[in-house]
Each structure stands twice: as structure tokens, then as C-alpha cells.
N, C-alpha and C positions, 0 to 999 in steps of 0.2 A: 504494500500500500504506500509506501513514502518512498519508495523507486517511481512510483507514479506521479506522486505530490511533485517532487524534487525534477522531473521531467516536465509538469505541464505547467510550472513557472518557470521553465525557461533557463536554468542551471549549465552552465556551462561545461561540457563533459572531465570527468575532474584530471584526466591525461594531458589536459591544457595547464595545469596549474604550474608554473614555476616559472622559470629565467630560460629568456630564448634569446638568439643573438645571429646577425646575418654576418656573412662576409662584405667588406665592402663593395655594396651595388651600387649598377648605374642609375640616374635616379632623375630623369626630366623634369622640370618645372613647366608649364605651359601659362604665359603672361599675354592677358585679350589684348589687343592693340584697337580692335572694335574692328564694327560692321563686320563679323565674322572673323576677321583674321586676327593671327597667333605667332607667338616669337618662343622658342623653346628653347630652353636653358639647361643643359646638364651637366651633372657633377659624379662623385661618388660619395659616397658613406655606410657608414654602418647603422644597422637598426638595435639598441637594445630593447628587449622587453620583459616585463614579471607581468604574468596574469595570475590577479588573487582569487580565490578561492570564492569572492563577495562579486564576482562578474563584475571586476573592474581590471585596468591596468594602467601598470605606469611605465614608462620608459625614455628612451630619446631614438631622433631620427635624426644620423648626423647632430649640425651644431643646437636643433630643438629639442627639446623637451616637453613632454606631456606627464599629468596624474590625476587619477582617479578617473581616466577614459572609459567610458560604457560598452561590455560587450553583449552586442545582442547573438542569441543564440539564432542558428538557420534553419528551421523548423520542414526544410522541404526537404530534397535528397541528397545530400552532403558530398555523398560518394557520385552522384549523378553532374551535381551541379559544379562543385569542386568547391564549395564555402561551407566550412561550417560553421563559423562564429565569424563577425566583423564585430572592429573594434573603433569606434568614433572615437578620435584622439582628440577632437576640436579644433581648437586655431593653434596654430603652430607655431614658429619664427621660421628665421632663414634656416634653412637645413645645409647648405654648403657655402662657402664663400658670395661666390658670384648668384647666389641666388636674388634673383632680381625682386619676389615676390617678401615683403616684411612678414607678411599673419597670411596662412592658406587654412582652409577646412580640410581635414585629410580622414580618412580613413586607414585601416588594416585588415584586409579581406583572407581567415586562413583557411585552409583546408584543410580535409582529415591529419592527423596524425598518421602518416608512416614513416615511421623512422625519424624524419625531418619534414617539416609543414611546409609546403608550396604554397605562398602566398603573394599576395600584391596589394601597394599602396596606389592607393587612389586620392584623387583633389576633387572634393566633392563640393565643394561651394556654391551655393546659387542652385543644385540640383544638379550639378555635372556631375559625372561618374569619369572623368578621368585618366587614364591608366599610367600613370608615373614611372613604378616599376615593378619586373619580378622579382620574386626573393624567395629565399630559402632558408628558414631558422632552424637552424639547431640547437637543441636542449644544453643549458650552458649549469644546471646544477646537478648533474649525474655524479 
């Protein structure tokens, strides 16, 4: 009965909980210049991240930092869709040097657990969905 409870509020599967960390990835910025067009800005960095246990996390991306980010759980096919939790970090700073953008909305989109999570950061502001970068975290407190 509370395998259920703990499933249909939305719990984040608990194989998620701890310290993840990428290798330095490439990592696009996309800055509107208007009337459609776009100036794209790349760098590299690393992502750290802890997801607690309270479906939240904290971490940095590159030179930003995030805490107490919301992770909503993905309630449709995980294995289908390749999401199983996204993580709304908020507004962000500059994430690299030359990053042109001061405050972005971002997201963290991960996938099941194998081994290491195949995931991507997204710049979701205004309703964009983004695609920044892929990434690959590995479990950083084994």
C-alpha cells in the first residue's frame, strides 16, 4: 500500500538519489536577436548535481549554480520516451565565460538509470524547449 502512496505523489525513483557529475560538455547558449533569428554561443563545462531524496536538487552548471531545483517525476514511458525525471533549475547565471546570456531558465531532462543517465539540458524560457546539450552523468558517490 505505500509502494503505491509513494508512487502516485510522484517520488522520484530512489536510484536517483545522490551526487552525479558530467565530463566537460559542449554546451550552446542560443541568444534571440529577434524576428526569428538567433546567435549561438558555445563553450564547455561540467554539470555537478545531488538529487535529495525530498524531489529537489542542487548543483552547478559550469560557472552557475542552482538549489533546491524541482524535480518532477515523468509519469508516461521512461524507457519509451527516454525522460524520466526533469529537473527545473530556474534562472541560472553565465554558465561559461563568453556566455552572452546573464539569467537563462534551464532545465535537466534525465533518463532511466543505466549504469550512467543520458540526459540533456534544455533553455526553456518563455516556453522554449531548447536543446543546449547532451550529457552523461555518472554517479560521483559510489
Amino acid at each position: 500500500m505505500s509502494a503505491f502512496f509513494i508512487y502516485s505523489c510522484g517520488r522520484i525513483p530512489p536510484e536517483f538519489v545522490g551526487q552525479w557529475k558530467t565530463e566537460p560538455e559542449q554546451i550552446t547558449v542560443r541568444t534571440e536577436l529577434g524576428l526569428g533569428k538567433f546567435a549561438f554561443t558555445s563553450g564547455s563545462a561540467e554539470i555537478f548535481l545531488t538529487i535529495n531524496s525530498d524531489n529537489t536538487a542542487d548543483g552547478s552548471i559550469g560557472l552557475a549554480n542552482f538549489e533546491n531545483a524541482r524535480i518532477k517525476k515523468n509519469f508516461g514511458n521512461p524507457e519509451k520516451k527516454g525522460i524520466a525525471i526533469k529537473i527545473k533549475c530556474g534562472s541560472i547565471g553565465k554558465i561559461f565565460e563568453n556566455d552572452p546570456l546573464e539569467n537563462k531558465e534551464v532545465e535537466l531532462w534525465l533518463g532511466p538509470i543505466k549504469g550512467n543517465i543520458d540526459a540533456g539540458l534544455r533553455y526553456t524560457q518563455g516556453g522554449s524547449h531548447f536543446p543546449m546539450a547532451g550529457l552523461t552523468f555518472t554517479r560521483e558517490d559510489q
